[in-house]
N, C-alpha and C positions, 0 to 999 in steps of 0.2 A: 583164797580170797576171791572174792566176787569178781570180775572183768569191768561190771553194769560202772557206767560213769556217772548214772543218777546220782543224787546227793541223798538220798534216803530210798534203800532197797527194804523190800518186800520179801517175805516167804513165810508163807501160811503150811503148818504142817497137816498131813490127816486127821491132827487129833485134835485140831483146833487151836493149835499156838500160833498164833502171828507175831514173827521177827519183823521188827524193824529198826535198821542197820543204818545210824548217819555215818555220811558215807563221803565227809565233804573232807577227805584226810589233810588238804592242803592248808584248809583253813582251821583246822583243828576241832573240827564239826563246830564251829563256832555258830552260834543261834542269830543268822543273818535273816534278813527279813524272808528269803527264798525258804531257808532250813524250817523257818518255823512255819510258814503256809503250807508250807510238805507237812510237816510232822503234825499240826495241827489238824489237817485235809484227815490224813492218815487215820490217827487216832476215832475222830469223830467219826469216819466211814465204818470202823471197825467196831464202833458201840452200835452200830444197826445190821448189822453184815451178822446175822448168827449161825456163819460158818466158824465164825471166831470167836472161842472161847476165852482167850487168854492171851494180854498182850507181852512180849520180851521186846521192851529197849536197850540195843546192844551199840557198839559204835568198832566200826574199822581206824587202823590207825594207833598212834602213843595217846592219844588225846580222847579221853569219851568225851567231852566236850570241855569248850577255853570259855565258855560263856557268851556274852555278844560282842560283835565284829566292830573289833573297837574302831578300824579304819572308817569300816560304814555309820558308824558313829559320829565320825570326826567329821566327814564330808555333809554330815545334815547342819553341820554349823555353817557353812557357805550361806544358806539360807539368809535374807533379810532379819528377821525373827532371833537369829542365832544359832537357831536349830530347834527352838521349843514346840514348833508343831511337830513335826520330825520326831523328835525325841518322847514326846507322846501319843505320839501313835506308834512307835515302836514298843513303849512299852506296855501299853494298850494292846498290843498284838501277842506280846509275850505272857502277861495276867491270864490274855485269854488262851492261849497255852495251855501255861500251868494248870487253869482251873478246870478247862478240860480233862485233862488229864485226871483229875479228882471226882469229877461228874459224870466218867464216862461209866457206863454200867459194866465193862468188860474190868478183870483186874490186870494192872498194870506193873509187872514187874522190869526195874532198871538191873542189869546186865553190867556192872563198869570193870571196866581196865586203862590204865592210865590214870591222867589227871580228869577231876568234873572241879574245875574252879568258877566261880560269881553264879552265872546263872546257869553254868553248868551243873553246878553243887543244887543249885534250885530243882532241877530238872528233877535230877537224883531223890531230893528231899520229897517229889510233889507225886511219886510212884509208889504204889502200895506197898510195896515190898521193894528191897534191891540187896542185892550180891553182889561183893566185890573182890579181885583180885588183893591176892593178899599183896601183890606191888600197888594196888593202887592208889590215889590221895587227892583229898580232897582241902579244899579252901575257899574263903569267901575273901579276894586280898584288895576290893575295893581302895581301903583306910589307904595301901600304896602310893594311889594315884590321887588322893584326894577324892572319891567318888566311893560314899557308904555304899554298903551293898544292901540298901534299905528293898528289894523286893525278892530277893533272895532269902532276905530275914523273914519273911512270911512265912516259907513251907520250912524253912532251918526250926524257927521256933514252934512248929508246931510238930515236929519230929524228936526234937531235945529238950535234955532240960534248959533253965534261962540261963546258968552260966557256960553251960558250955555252948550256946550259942552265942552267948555276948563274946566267951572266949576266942570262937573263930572271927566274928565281927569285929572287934574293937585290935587282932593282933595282925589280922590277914594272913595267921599262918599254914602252913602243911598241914593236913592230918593226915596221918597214914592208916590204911584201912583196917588194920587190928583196935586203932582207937577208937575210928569212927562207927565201929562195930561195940565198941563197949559205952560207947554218947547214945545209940540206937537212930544214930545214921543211915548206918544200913542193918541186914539182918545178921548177915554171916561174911567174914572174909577167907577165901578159901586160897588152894594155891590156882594158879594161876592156867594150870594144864587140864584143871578142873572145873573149872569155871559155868563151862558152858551145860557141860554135862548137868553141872548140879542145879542150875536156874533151869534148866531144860526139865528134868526129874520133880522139881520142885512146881513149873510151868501146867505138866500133863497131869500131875497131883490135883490142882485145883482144877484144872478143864474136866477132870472125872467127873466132878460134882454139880448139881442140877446148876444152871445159865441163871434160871433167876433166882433161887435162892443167893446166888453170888449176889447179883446185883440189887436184891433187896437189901443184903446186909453190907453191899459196903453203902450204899446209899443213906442207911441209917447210920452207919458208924459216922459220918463227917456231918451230919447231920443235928445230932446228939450231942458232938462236941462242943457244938458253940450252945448248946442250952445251961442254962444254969438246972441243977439237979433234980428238983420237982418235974419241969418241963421234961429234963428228958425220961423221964420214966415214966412220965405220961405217955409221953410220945414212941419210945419203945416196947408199951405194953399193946399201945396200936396194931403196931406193926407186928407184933407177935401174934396174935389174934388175928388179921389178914393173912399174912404166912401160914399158917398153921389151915387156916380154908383150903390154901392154894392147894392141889393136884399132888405136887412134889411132895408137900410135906409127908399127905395124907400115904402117899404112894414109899415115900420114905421110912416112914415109922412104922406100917405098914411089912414092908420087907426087914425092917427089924427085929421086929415080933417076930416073924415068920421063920426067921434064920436064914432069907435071901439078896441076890443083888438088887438092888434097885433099879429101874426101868424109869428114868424119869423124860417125862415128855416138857421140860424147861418152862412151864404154867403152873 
């Protein structure tokens, strides 16, 4: 493990993976206002940086993240207010997070071991991909405290079906990462010793292939979602048809034909 006492390390490989590693283990990488200016800063640098192909969210520590800092929470109620500016601009700062994380043109695979519980489980939900240890688990246990975990239920329900999201909402319980691999929470739960290796493999897999062919097609996939079905295949036919212009493609199908590697210059 790392020495760096940063709360979110860095490490870009040769081949275009950028790891990044929260790294606040005291706190349980809990998504403090600090944690997500890092990780947000992070992110968005990395969607313009085209050294970087591909991003791995990983977390040091038992905890891939406890969700947000429920202390720093508590201390915004001191406030005249109660805490309601506070408490909207934090989660104002978190929305904008997640949906970075959605927008950014780089693909973002989540990395977990341990717990990702409230907006831990969010984080997890709002990454294109995630792998997790087969010890890992996940929860959304708001209903606890009295406090739905109604933005956490955003990226949950758009990753699961509606009962098994209402199931982890409404019960706040455990799910261990075999299950939440068969809800389509995450992709794969592996063991544990393995983990890295195989998000890594899984990481340099996608970095192989042309930068913006990635990024036009996850752009479109979240895109498309929220259309109703005419729209989106209007709108996909678009895009297929622009794609299909670009460099890459031509270059791609191209060395298909041909029986060669492809040389893609990411246009």
């Amino acid at each position: 493990m790392s020495t760096d006492t940063s709360i979110l390390l860095r490490d870009l490989s040769e081949d275009g993976v950028l790891r990044l590693t929260l790294n606040d283990v005291a706190r349980r990488n809990a998504l403090s206002e600090a944690m997500m200016s890092e990780l947000g800063g992070a992110i968005a640098a990395a969607g313009t940086d085209t050294s970087v192909r591909v991003i791995v969210l990983a977390a040091n520590g038992p905890a891939f993240c406890a969700g947000h800092d429920l202390k720093e929470m508590t201390a915004g109620r001191a406030a005249p207010d109660r805490g309601h500016g506070y408490f909207t601009k934090v989660m104002a700062q978190c929305s904008g997070l997640m949906q970075g994380i959605v927008t950014c043109p780089k693909p973002v695979i989540a990395e977990v071991t341990g717990i990702a519980t409230a907006a831990g489980c969010q984080l997890v939900a709002s990454c294109d991909l995630a792998l997790a240890a087969e010890t890992a688990k996940f929860s959304t246990p708001g209903v606890h405290i009295g406090l739905f975990c109604s933005t956490p239920m955003v990226a949950l329900s758009r990753n699961t079906a509606d009962k098994h999201a209402m199931e982890m909402l409404l019960t706040g319980d455990m799910v261990p990462a075999a299950r939440a691999a068969e809800m389509a929470l995450v992709n794969y739960a592996v063991p544990e010793d393995a983990l890295t290796e195989t998000t890594m493999a899984m990481a340099r897999k996608i970095a192989s292939k042309s930068s913006m062919t990635l990024a036009t097609g996850k752009r479109a996939y979240y895109a498309q979602r929220e259309m109703p079905l005419g729209d989106a295949y209007d709108y996909a036919s678009q895009i297929m048809v622009d794609n299909m212009l670009a460099h890459d493609a031509e270059e791609g199908i191209g060395a298909f034909i041909a029986k060669r590697a492809p040389n893609w210059q990411d246009r």
